[in-house]
C-alpha positions in Angstrom: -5.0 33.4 13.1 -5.5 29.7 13.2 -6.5 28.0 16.6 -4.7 24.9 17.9 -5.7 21.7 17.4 -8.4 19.5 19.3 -6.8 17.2 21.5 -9.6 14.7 22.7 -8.5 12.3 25.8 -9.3 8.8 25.9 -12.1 9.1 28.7 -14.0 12.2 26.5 -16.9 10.8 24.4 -17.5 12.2 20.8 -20.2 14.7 21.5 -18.9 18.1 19.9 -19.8 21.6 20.1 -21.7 22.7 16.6 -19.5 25.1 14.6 -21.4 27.8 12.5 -20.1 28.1 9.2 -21.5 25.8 6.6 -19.9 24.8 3.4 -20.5 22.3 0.6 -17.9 19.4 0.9 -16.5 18.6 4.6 -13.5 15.6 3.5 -12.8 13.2 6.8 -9.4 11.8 6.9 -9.0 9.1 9.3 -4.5 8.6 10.1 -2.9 6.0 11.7 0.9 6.1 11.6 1.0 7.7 7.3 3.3 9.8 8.3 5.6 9.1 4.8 3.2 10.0 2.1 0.4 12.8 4.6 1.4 15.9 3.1 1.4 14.6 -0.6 -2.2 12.9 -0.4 -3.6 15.7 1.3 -1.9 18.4 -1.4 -3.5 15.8 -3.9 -7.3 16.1 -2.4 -6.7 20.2 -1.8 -5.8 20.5 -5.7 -8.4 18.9 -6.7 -10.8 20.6 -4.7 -9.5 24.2 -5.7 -10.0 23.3 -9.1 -14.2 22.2 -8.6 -16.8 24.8 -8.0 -17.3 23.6 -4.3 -16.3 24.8 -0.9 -15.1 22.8 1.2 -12.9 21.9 4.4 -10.5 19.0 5.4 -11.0 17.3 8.5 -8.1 15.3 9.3 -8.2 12.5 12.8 -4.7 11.7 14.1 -5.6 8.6 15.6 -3.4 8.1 18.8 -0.4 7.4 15.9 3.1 7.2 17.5 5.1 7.4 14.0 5.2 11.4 14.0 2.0 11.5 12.1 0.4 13.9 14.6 3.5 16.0 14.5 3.7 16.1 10.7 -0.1 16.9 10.3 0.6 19.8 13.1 2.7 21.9 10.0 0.0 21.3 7.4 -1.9 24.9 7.2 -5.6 24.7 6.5 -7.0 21.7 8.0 -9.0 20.8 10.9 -7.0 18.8 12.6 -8.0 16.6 15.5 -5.7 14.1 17.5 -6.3 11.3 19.6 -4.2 10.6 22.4 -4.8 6.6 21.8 -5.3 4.7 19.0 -9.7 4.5 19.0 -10.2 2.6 15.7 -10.8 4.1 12.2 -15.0 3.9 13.3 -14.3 6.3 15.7 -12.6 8.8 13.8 -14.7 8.9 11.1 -17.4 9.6 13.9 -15.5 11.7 15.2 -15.3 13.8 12.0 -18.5 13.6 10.8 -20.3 15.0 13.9 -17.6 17.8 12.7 -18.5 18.5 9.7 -20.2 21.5 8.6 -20.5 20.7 4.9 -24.0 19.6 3.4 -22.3 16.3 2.0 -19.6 14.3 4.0 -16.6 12.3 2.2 -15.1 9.9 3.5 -11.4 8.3 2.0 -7.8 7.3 3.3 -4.6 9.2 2.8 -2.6 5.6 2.0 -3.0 6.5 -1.6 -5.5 3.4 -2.3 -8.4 5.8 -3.5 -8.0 8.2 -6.4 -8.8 11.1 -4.1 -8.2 13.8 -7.2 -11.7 12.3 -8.2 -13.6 13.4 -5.2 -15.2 16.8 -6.8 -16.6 13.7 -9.6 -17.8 11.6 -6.7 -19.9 14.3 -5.2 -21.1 15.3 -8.8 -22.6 11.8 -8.8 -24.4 12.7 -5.2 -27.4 14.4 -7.2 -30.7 13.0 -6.1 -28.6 10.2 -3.8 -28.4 10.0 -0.4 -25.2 8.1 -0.5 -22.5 7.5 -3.2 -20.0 4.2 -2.5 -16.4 4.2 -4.6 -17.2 0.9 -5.9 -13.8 -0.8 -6.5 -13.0 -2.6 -9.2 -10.1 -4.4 -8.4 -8.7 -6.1 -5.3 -5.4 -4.6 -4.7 -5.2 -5.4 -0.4 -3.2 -7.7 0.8 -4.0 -11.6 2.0 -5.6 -11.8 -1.2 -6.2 -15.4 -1.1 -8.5 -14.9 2.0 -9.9 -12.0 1.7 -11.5 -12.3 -2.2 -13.5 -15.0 -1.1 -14.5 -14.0 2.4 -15.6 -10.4 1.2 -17.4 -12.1 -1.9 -19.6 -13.9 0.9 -20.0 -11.6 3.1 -21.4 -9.3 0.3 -23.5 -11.6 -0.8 -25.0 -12.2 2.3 -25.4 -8.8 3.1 -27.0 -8.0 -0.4 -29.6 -10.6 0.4 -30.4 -9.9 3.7 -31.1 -5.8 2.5 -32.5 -7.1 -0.6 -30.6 -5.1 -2.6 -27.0 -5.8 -4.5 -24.3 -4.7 -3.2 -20.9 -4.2 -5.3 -18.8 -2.9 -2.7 -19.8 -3.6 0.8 -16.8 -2.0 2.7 -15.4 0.8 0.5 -13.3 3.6 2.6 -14.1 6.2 0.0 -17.8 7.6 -0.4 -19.7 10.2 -0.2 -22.9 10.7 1.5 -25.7 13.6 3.1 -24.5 15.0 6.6 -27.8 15.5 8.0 -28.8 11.5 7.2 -25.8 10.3 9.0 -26.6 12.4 11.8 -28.9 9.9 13.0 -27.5 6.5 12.7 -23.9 7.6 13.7 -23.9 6.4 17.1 -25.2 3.0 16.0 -21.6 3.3 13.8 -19.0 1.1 15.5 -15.5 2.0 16.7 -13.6 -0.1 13.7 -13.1 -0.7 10.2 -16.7 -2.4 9.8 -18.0 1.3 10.1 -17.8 1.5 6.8 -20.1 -1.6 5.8 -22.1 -0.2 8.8 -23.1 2.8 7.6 -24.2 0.9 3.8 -26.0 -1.5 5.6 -28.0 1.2 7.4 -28.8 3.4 4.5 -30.5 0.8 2.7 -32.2 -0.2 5.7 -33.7 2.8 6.0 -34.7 3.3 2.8 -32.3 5.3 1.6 -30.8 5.8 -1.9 -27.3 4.5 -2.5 -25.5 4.7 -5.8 -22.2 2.9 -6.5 -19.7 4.2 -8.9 -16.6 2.4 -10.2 -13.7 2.9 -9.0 -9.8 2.2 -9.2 -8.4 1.1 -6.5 -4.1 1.1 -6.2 -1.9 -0.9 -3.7 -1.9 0.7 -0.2 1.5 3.0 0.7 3.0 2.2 4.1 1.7 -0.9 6.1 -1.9 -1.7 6.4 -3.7 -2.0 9.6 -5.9 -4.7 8.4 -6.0 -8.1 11.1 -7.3 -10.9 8.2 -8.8 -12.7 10.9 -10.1 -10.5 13.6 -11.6 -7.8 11.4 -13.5 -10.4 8.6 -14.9 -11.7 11.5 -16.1 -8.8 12.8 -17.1 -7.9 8.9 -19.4 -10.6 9.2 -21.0 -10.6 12.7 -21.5 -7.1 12.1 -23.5 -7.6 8.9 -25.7 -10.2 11.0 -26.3 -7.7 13.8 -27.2 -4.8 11.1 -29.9 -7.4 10.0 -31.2 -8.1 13.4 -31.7 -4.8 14.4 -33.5 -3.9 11.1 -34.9 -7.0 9.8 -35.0 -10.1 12.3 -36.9 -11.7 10.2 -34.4 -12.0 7.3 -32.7 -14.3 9.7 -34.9 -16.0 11.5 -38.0 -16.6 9.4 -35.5 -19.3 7.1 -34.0 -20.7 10.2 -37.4 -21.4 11.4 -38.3 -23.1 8.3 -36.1 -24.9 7.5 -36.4 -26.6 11.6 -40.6 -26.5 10.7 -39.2 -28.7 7.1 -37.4 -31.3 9.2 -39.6 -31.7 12.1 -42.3 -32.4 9.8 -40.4 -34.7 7.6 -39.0 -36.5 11.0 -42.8 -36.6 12.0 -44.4 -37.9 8.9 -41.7 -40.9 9.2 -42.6 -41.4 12.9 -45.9 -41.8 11.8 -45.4 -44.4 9.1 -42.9 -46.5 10.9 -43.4 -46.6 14.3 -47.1 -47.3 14.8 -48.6 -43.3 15.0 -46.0 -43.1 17.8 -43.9 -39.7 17.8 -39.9 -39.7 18.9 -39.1 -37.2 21.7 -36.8 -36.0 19.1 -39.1 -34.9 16.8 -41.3 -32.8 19.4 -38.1 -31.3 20.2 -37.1 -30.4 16.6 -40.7 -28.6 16.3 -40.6 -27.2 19.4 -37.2 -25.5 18.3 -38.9 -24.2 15.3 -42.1 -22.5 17.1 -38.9 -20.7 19.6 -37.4 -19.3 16.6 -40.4 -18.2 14.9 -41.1 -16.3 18.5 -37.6 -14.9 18.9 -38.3 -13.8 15.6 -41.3 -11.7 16.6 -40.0 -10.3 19.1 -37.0 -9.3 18.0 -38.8 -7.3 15.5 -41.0 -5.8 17.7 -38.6 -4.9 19.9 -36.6 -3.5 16.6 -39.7 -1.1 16.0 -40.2 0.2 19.0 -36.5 1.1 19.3 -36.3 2.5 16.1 -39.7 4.6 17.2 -38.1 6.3 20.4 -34.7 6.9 19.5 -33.9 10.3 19.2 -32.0 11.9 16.3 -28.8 12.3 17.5 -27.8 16.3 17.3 -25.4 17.5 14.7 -22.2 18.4 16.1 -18.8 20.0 15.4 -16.4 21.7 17.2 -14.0 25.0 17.6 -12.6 25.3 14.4 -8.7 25.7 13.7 -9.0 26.5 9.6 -11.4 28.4 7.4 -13.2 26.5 5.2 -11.8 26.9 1.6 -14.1 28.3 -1.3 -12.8 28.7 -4.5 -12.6 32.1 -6.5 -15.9 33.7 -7.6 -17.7 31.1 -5.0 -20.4 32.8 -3.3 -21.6 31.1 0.0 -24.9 32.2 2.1 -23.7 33.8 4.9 -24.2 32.0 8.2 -27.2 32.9 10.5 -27.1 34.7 13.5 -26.5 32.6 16.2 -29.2 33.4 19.0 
């Protein structure tokens, strides 16, 4: 008999009891108000699953939605289902869902039909010896197309160059990565749609190994949640915080240059025009490089000795409503005794 679902209050944080069954694939469905196409999405992603060799669950997060999605998602047999009581962000549900998991490898998609979710089996085939595979899209089907192709494009570029590393898709909602890897960083994850470039950005960080595989990528069903304005900002101020925590110098070492390159130009003209006599001006300039050369240091050091003490946050999960699913002939290790 299946239990009820979680209901998690606005006040509760997202700290979870562990649950003790493990399986291969745990699939984390963030919903906000996709109530009209739910049911077919989610048969889509369970067909395609029956059909691998993997066991697997589906965790699905009602996020606060006030169209009848919760209601809907309430009939569908064999999830996990979690709901919201108000609308926390797709960050937080994917949080949410992950500390949930029980499966060795965590998906993340949508259910508005974007992603080709009957490919999921082949994205986790592509997980051997990764740490994280990224749906790397191959077409821009969103809308505000006009502002968002050119934003994204710089905001990937940036990103690639501060990690060093190129990025093809920065803010795919489809991927598939190691539980126990996430584990750690998801707290650092934040509550919105930049939790997805969040959790790139801090793979590569880290050192981690993150593979990109094409993707197609279809025109969203029902209406997006998207704000153009509000969330590329917060695209963008998020990819300079991931850098400041990991890498101040990234940022500040070619700031401070390029103020060390004009105070020393703005000095050697002093020099030769004004009798040896140097402007107040320039002392400032250089005096403004020498600060940002310090912040710089610090902020690092003050980067390393956070990322030293932090503690690994605990892997969590919670009473479960639905048995994981394992396909015919699958034969699972059977869970440990709990003591």
């Amino acid at each position: 008999m299946e239990e009820p679902p979680v209901t998690v209050a606005p006040d509760e944080g997202l700290d979870v009891p562990v649950g003790a069954d493990e399986v291969d694939v745990s699939i984390v469905l963030p919903v906000y108000n996709e109530k009209g196409h739910l049911r077919q999405e989610i048969d889509r992603i369970r067909a395609a699953m029956d059909a691998s060799e993997h066991s697997y669950e589906i965790i699905v997060i009602d996020d606060g939605s006030n169209d009848g999605s919760g209601e809907a998602l309430r009939e569908v047999e064999g999830i996990r289902l979690i709901q919201f009581l108000t609308n926390r962000g797709s960050g937080s549900a994917r949080k949410y869902g992950t500390r949930a998991a029980r499966g060795r490898i965590v998906v993340w998609t949508d259910v508005d039909m974007s992603y080709p979710n009957d490919l999921i089996p082949e994205l986790v085939a592509e997980m051997e010896g990764y740490d994280q595979v990224v749906g790397a899209r191959t077409s821009e089907e969103g809308t505000h197309k006009a502002f968002r192709v050119p934003a994204k494009a710089f905001i990937r570029r940036l990103a690639s160059y501060l990690v060093q590393t190129p990025i093809p898709d920065l803010n795919s909602g489809m991927r598939a990565f190691r539980r126990d890897v996430a584990l750690q960083y998801v707290s650092q994850l934040p509550p919105g749609f930049s939790c997805v470039t969040t959790i790139t950005m801090t793979f590569l960080a880290h050192g981690y190994t993150v593979k990109y595989w094409p993707i197609t990528y279809s025109e969203r069903a029902g209406t997006s949640k998207f704000h153009w304005r509000a969330d590329t900002r917060r695209y963008l101020l998020q990819v300079i915080r991931m850098t400041l925590s990991y890498d101040p110098f990234r940022v500040f070492l070619p700031i401070g240059f390029l103020f060390t390159l004009i105070g020393l130009a703005k000095l050697v003209y002093d020099v030769s025009t004004n009798d040896f006599r140097v402007a107040i001006n320039t002392l400032l300039i250089l005096m403004v490089a020498f600060q940002v050369f310090v912040i710089g240091m610090l902020a690092d050091l003050i980067g390393r000795a956070t990322r030293a003490t932090r503690e690994v946050q605990p892997a969590a999960g919670f009473t479960r409503d639905a048995p994981p699913t394992v396909p015919a002939g699958h034969r699972t290790r059977a869970p440990e005794a709990v003591r």
